[in-house]
Every structure is written in C-alpha cells, then in structure tokens.
N, C-alpha and C positions, 0 to 999 in steps of 0.2 A: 674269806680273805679279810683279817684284818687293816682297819681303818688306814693303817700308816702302811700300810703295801700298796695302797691305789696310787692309782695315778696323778703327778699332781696338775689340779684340772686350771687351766686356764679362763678368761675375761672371754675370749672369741668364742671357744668350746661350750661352757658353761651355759647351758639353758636358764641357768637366774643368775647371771649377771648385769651387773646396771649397763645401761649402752655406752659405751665408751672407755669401762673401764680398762685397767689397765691389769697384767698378770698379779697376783697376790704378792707380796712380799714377805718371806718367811724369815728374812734375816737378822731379824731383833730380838733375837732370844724367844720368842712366842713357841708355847711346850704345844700349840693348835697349829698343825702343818697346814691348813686348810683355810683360817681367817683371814675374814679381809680387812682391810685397817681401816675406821672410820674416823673422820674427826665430827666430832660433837663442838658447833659453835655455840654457847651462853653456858653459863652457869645455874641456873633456873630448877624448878622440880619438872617443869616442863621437859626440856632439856634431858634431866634426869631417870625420866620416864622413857624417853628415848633411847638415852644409851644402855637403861636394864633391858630394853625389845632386844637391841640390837646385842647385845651380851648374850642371852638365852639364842641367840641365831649364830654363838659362836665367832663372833665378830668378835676383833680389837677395838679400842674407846682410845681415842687422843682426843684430851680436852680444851679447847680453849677459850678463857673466858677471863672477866674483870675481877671476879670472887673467886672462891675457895669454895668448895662445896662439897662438906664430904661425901656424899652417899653418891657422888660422882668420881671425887677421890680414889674411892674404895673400888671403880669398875676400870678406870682408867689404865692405860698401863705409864702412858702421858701425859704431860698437862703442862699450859703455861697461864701465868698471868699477864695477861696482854688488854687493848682496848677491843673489844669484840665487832667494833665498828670503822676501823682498820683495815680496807682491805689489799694494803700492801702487807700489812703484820701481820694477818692472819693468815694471806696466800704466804711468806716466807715462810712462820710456822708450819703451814698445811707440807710445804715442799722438803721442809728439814726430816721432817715426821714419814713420809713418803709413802701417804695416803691413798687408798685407793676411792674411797670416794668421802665426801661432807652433809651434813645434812644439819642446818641454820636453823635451830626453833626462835628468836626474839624475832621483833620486827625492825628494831632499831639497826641490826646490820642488814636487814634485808633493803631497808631505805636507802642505807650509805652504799651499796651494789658490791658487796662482800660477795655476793653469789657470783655476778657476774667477773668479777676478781678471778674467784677461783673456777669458773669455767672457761676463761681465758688462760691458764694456766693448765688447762688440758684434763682438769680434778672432776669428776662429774659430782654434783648438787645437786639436794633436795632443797628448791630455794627459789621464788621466783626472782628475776631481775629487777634493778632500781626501775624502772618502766612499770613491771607489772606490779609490781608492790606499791605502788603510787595511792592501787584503789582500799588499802591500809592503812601506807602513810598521809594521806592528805583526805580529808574528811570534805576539802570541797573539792579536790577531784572526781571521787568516787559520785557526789551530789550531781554535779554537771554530767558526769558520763551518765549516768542513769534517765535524767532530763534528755541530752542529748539523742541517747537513742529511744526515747517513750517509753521508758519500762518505767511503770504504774508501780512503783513500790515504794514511795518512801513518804515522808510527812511535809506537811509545809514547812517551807524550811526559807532564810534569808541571809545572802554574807554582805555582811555589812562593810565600805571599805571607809567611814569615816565615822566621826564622831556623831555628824545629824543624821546619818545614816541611822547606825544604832538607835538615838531617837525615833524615828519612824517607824523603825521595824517592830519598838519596842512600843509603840503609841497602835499599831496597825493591829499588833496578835489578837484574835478573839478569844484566848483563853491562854491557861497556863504555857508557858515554852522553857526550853532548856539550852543551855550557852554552851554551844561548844569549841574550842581548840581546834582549828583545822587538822595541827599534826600531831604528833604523838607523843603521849603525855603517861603510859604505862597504864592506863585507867583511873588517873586521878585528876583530869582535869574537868570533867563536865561538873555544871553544878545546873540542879532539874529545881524548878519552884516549885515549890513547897516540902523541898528537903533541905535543899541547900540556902536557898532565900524565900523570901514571904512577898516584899515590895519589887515591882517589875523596875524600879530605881535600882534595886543593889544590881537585880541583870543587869543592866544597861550598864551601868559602874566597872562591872567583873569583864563584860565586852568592851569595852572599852579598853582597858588597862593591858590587854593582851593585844587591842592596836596599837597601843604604844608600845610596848615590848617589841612591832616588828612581826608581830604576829597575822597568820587571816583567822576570824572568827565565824560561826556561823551559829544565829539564832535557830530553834526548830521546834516546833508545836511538840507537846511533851503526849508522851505516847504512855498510856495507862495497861500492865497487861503484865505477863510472866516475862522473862527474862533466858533467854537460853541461846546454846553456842553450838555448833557440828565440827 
C-alpha cells in the first residue's frame, strides 16, 4: 500500500501522539498528508536544533521568534516576528497557524508563562509552566527550595537584601565567591573572582548596583571544577 492510500490516522488513534493533541491539519498546502504542525517558540541554534529533530520526524515548523534565523527559515513553512515572551501574541499566532502542538526552547518565555498561555488555549507544550520554571528563572528560588527541603547540593551561598548586608556577606566569605543575578540574564550576568574581579570591593560594588537596579542578588562560595550541562 502506498503511503498516501493509508489511512488518515488521528491524535486519539495514533499510538505516538502527544496527549491531548488535536487531529492533524492537512489543509495548508503541506505535499506531507501525515504532519503534524509544530510551533517552534525562539529563534536560537537551540531552537534550531529542534525544529531540524522535528523536520526529519516529518513534522511541520511554524516559527516564532524576536529574530530572523535562517537555518530555521529554511525548515519553516511559517514564521512571524513577534515578542517571544508574549503570551497573548504567541497563543494568537500559535491559533492562526493551527497548531497541533508547541515546544518553547528559551527560558525567558517560559518565565513570562507562554507555556501555560498556550495550554490554556487547548495547544499541548513542551514547556514547563511560570511556577515550574521559577527553579530557572530565579536563582534564589531554586537556593531556598533546595535549603527548604535538605537536599545537600549546593555551595555556601548568601542573598543580600541591602546594602550592609552585602557588606557582611562579603566581610564573612572564607574564600573566593561569585555574584550572582537572581533572574535571568542569558549567561551573562555572573561575575566569579578572580575572572571577573580580583578585590572582594568590586563584588560588593557589582552586588550592589543590581540592588539598586530592583534586583535580588545572591553571593556564593565559587566552586573550582569542570563545567557541564544534561
């Protein structure tokens, strides 16, 4: 039997269907009787990486994202430029497009509850919700929940909520420590002594300036060692 003679399978029927989704949509010119429609939220290589999986699985690619990207361009059959953190503009986008499912690679809309948008919206998502992405976006969430429930993993650590605060924490350290940004900063906010600063004054200085900004910071005993991600 030829491909285009089967049956066409549905979301309920379909043994690898995501749960919830919805029947396929073949009505957009798609030459793949069979694909399912994804949106791809960011523009990223991450991102990128996603939607070539998802392309070699025969999947459709609608993109949306703040950039232009071409090697996402090129897989897309969709795409807008929109704020990817958005999650009225991206749930309209997601509804125009008539998606059968989304899968969010930044963090930054997974903060603003993009995911949660679009699972209210009936879209199933690869994404956790603004709750669970907390232990992402906020670097002293994740500190306290860990403290909280006794899990033994992390370094000395200190969130400063004032300026003699900062002092102290930074008078108390018995060795090197590293400043960090509570939220999310793309990987460019920590600064570790003796890369980024030499005198424990510029930390104290750099924490600071981010409680002015509005910010919560958190000092932490700088951890010597490899570097790796899962």
């Amino acid at each position: 039997m030829r491909r285009h003679d089967l049956p066409r399978r549905t979301a309920g029927r379909d043994r690898g269907a995501l749960p919830g989704a919805r029947e396929p949509d073949i009505s957009h010119g798609s030459s793949r009787p069979f694909a399912m429609r994804f949106l791809v939220v960011g523009g990223g290589p991450r991102e990128h990486a996603i939607a070539a999986t998802l392309a070699r699985a025969n999947a459709e690619i609608v993109v949306a994202s703040a950039n232009r990207n071409p090697g996402l361009e090129r897989l897309a059959t969709a795409s807008a430029r929109l704020d990817p953190t958005d999650p009225t503009g991206v749930t309209t986008f997601a509804r125009a497009q008539h998606v059968d499912a989304a899968v969010i690679g930044p963090e930054a809309p997974l903060a603003a509850g993009v995911a949660d948008a679009l699972r209210a919206a009936e879209i199933p998502t690869v994404g956790p919700g603004r709750d669970a992405a907390r232990i992402e976006s906020s670097k002293q969430f994740a500190r306290e929940l860990l403290a909280r429930h006794g899990i033994d993993a992390q370094p000395r650590y200190v969130i400063p909520r004032s300026m003699e605060e900062v002092d102290r924490a930074v008078a108390d350290f018995p060795g090197p420590f590293v400043v960090k940004p509570s939220g999310l900063t793309a990987g460019k906010g920590v600064w570790v002594q003796g890369a980024d600063f030499t005198d424990p004054k510029e930390g104290a200085t750099y924490a600071k300036s981010i409680l002015v900004q509005g910010g919560s910071v958190l000092l932490e005993e700088r951890l010597d060692g490899e570097e790796f991600s899962l």
